[in-house]
N, C-alpha and C positions, 0 to 999 in steps of 0.2 A: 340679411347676411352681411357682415363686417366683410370690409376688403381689407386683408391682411399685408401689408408693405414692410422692405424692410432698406432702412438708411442705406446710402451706399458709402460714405465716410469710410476710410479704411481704420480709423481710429477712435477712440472713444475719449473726448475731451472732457467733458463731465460725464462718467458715470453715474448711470441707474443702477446696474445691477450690481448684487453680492456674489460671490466664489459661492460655489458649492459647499465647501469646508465649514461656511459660517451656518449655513442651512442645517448639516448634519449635525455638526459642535451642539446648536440648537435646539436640535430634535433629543440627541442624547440627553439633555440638559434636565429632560423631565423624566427621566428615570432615577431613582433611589439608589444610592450606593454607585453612581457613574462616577468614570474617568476617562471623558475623551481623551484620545493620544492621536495626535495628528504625523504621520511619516514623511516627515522632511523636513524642512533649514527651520531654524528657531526664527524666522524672518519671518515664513509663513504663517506661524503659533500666532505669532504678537500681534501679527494686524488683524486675524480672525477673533482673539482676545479681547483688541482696542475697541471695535465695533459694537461686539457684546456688550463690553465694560459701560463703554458708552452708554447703549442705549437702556440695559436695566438699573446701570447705575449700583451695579453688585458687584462682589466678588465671582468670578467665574474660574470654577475649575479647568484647566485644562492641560495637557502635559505634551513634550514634544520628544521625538529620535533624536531631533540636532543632529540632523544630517551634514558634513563639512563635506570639502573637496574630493577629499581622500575617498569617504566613504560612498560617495556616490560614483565616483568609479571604481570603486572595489564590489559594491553592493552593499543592502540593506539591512540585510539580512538577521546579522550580530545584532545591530542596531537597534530592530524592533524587539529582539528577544530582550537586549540588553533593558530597554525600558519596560517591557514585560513585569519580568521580574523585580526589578527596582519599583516598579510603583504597587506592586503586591505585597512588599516587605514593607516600605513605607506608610501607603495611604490605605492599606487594603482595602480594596474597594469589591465591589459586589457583581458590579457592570464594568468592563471595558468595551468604550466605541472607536475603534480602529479605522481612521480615514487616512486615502492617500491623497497628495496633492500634486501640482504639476511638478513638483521637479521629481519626484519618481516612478509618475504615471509616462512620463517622458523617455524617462532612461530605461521603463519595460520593465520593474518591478516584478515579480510573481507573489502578490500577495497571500493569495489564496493557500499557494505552496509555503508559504513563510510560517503561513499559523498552523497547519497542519504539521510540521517538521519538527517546530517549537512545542506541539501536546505532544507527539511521539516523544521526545525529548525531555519533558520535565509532565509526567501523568501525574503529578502532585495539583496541576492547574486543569485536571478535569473538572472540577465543580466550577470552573469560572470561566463566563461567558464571553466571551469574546466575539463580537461584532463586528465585521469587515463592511468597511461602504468602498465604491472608489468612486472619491470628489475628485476632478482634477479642476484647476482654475480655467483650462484654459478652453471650458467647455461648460454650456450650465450654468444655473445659478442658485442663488439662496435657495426657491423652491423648490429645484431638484435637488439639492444635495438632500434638503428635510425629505423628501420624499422618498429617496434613496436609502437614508438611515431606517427611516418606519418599515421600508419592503425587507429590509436585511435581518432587520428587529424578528417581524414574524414569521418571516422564512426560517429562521435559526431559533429563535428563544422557545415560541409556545409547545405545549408536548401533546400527542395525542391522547384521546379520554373514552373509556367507555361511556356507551347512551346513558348508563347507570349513575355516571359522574356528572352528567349536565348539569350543568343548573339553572331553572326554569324562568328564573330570574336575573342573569345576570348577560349583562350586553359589552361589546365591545366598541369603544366610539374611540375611532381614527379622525385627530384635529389637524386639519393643514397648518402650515406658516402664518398664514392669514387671518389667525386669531391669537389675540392678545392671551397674558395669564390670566386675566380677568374675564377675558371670553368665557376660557374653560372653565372656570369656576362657575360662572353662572350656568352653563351649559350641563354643568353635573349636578347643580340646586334644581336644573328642569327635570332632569330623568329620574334622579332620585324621589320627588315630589309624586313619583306614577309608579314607586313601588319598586323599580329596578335598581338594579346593582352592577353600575357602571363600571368599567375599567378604561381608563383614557390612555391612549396612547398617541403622543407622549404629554404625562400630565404636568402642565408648564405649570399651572396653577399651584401646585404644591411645594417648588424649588425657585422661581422666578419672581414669585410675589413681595420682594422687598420684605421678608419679615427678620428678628434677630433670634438665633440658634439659643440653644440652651450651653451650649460648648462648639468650640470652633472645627472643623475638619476638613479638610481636603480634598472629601467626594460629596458628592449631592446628598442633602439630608433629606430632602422630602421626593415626592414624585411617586412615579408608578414603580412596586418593587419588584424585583424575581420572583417572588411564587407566584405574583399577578399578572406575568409576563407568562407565566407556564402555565397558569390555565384558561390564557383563551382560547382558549383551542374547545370548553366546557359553554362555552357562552353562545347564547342561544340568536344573537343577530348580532349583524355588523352594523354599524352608522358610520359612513365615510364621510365627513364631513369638508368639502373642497375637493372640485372635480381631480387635484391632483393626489388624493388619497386611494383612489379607483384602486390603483394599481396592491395599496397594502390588502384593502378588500377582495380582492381578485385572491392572490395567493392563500387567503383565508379559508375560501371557499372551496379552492381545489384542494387544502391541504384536508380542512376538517367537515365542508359540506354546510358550511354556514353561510345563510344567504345573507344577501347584504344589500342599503340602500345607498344610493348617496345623495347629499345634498351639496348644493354649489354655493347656497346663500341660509345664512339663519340672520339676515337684518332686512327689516320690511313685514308688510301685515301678513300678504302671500304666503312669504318663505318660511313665517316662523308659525301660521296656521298649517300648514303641510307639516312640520317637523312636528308637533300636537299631535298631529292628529295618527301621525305614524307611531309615538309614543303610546295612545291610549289604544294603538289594535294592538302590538305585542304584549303590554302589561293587562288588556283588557279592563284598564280600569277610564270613568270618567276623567275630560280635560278637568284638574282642579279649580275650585272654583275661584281662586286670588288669580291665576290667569286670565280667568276671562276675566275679572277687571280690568286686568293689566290691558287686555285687547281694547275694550270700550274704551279707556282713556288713551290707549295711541290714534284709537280710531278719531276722539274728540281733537287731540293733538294734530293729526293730519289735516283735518277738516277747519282745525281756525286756523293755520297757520300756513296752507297750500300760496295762498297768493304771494307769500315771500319766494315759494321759488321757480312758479309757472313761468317761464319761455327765461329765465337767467343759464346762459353759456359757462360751464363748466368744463377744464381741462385737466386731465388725472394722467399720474405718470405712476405706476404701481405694477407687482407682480402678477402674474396672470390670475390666480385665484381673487386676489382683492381687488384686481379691478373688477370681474367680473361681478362679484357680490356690492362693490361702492355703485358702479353704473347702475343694475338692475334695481338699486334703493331709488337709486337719483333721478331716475327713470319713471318709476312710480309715483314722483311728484313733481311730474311736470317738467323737471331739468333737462334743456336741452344738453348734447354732452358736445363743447366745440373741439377738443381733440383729447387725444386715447394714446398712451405711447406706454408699452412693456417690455419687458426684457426679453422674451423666447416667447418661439411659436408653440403656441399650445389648439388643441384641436379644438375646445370648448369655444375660445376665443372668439373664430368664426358665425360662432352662432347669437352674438351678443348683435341685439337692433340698432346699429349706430352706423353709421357710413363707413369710416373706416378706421384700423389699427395700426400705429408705426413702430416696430422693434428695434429700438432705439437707447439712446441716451440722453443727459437733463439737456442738451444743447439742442437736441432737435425739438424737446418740449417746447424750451422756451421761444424756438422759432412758430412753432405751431400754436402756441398759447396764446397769440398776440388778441387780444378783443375779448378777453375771457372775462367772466364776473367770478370767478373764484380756481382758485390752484387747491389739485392734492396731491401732494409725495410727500415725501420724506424729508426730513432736516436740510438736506442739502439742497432743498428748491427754496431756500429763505430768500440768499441773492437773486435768484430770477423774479421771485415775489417782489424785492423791493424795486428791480429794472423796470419791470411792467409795472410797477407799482397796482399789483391785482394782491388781493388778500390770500393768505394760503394755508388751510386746514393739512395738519400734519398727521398721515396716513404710515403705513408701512414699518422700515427700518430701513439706517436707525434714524432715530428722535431724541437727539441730544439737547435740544433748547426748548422744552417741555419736562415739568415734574409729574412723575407720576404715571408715565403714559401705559408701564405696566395694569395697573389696574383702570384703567378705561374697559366700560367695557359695553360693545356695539349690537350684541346678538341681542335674539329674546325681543319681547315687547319693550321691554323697561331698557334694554338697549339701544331697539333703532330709535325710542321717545329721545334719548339722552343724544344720540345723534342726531338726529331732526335737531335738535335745540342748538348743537356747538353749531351747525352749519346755517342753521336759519339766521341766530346770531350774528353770525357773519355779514352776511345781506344785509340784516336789518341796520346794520353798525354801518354797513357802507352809503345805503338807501339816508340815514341821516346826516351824513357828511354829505353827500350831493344836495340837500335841503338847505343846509346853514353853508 
């Protein structure tokens, strides 16, 4: 059992964590036809934008109230309608994801009241979804906010179905933060490969993949769309994939009686033989047979390649689902972990085999990371990488000084092989500089 500790710094010199804002923005981003609209200063919009922008290297939809002085002591109210309707007439979109931020989770907002007033008000926008989260900054992070937008998603969007409607075939897979667009893409080549008929929520893979439109627009072109949001409620299991998905799972279940599993990790031979094997009892069909290749050759991969990372210290600074899933890979082969530092206490956390966890920022990282044989976070542990001058595999968001990080991808057999390979690499690149 992890001993969970938390900084006492009153301040956060280097930041780890993201706003909630950016989590949800996120989450909504893998729906079809989305328009985030963030409720508050166009200050808020831009840096939840800039990060994005950053890190997929894409255009990012998103649209803001532009909260001023005035209106935040008057109320929001106009304001949210006012953009309502403006990005209806404009961008028409399909989805709207509705986040508040701290400046008017602060001032006591009634969002709730806001949207309901505004459909009484214009019943012409009953056919359109409107999604409410409340992110505020000053509370939470990246993961919760994605977490927050997925529970809001299917508390509100899916519709109920007669037995007669089910379909016998078709699953619901809730992906955390914690996976790439490239994750999910592989992720829905596994399920599909056993006959089922995935619906991912939310499917990054289809709007996030760096590809080019056939014509340009202003809401998400690809992703998971409204009718496929309305009938999972017809789908016959859940897959929560990231212990912080429980929660979309959970309301699934009370809502429509659809049980559900979750997994915490699909990278390593373990996690991704479990996620198989739970695949071939729903669809009843055999594990296909290019899989088990795919295993035999991780298997051979593990087995030549173990002594590069047996008793090597490693320290990881990552959100609570990826670290959980990076540790329990690194864990598997031998890696000792010399320190652990995340943004928020999370209940899984605790149960991770490593002495202890610090909820923190890069500043405490890089005090605790001293003696490590490899660093992983995000872009902004480059400078501590080069102080310590420790090598440092780039993990999370964002990852601005890497191409491509979109399509990485770590799940699956052929995923943890490709990770065992960037990280042994690593070693083996430093193992030869201590030789010459």
């Amino acid at each position: 059992m992890a001993i969970i500790s938390v900084t006492s710094t009153s301040v956060a010199v280097n930041p780890l964590k993201q706003s909630q804002t950016v989590g949800a923005v996120l989450a909504f981003l893998g729906l079809k036809g989305m328009m985030p609209l963030l409720h508050g200063s166009q200050g808020c919009t831009a840096l939840t934008k800039a990060v994005l922008v950053q890190h997929f290297r894409q255009a990012i939809p998103l649209s803001s109230t532009a909260m001023t002085e005035v209106a935040t002591i008057l109320g929001g109210e106009e304001r949210v309608e006012q953009a309502i309707l403006t990005l209806v007439q404009r961008s028409k979109p399909e989805i709207i994801g509705l986040c508040s931020t701290g400046l008017v989770e602060t001032r006591g907002d009634d969002m709730g009241r806001f949207v309901k007033e505004i459909r009484y008000r214009h019943p012409e926008l009953d056919y359109l979804p409107i999604v409410l989260v409340s992110t505020p900054d000053f509370k939470g992070t990246l993961q919760d906010g994605f977490a927050g937008a997925v529970e809001s998603i299917v508390r509100e969007i899916p519709q109920k179905s007669s037995k007669q409607d089910a379909c016998p075939t078709q699953i619901t897979i809730l992906a955390s933060s914690a996976f790439t667009p490239g994750d999910v893409r592989e992720i829905k080549e596994i399920v599909t490969s056993f006959g089922l008929v995935p619906i991912v929520l939310p499917d990054l893979s289809g709007s996030l993949n760096g590809h080019i439109e056939d014509s340009s627009s202003a809401i998400t072109a690809n992703g998971t769309n409204a009718a496929q949001l309305r009938s999972i409620g017809s789908s016959v299991f859940t897959l929560a994939l990231g212990d912080s998905m429980r929660g979309g799972a959970q309301i699934l279940e009370q809502r429509f009686n659809i049980p559900y599993e979750v997994f915490s990790e699909l990278t390593g031979l373990t996690a991704v033989d479990k996620f198989l094997q739970a695949l071939a009892d729903i669809s009843g069909i055999r594990v296909p047979e290019k899989y088990r290749r795919q295993r035999r050759q991780l298997q051979h991969v593990m087995l030549e390649n173990h002594f590069y990372f047996g008793c090597k210290r490693v320290s990881l600074a990552l959100e609570p689902d990826l670290l959980w899933s990076t540790v329990s890979f690194l864990r598997s082969l031998g890696v000792e972990i010399h320190a652990a530092v995340t943004t928020t206490r999370f209940p899984l956390l605790e149960k991770l085999p490593i002495k202890s966890i610090t909820i923190g920022d890069l500043e405490d990282f890089e005090q605790l990371a001293v003696g490590s044989d490899l660093l992983i976070t995000n872009s902004h542990g480059a400078a501590i990488a080069q102080r310590l001058k420790i090598p440092l595999y780039r993990q999370g968001i964002p990852i601005f000084d890497r191409l491509d990080h979109g399509h990485l991808t770590k799940v699956g057999y052929r995923g943890t092989m490709q990770l065992l390979f960037d990280i042994g690499n690593l070693f083996l690149e430093q193992e030869i500089k201590v030789k010459h």
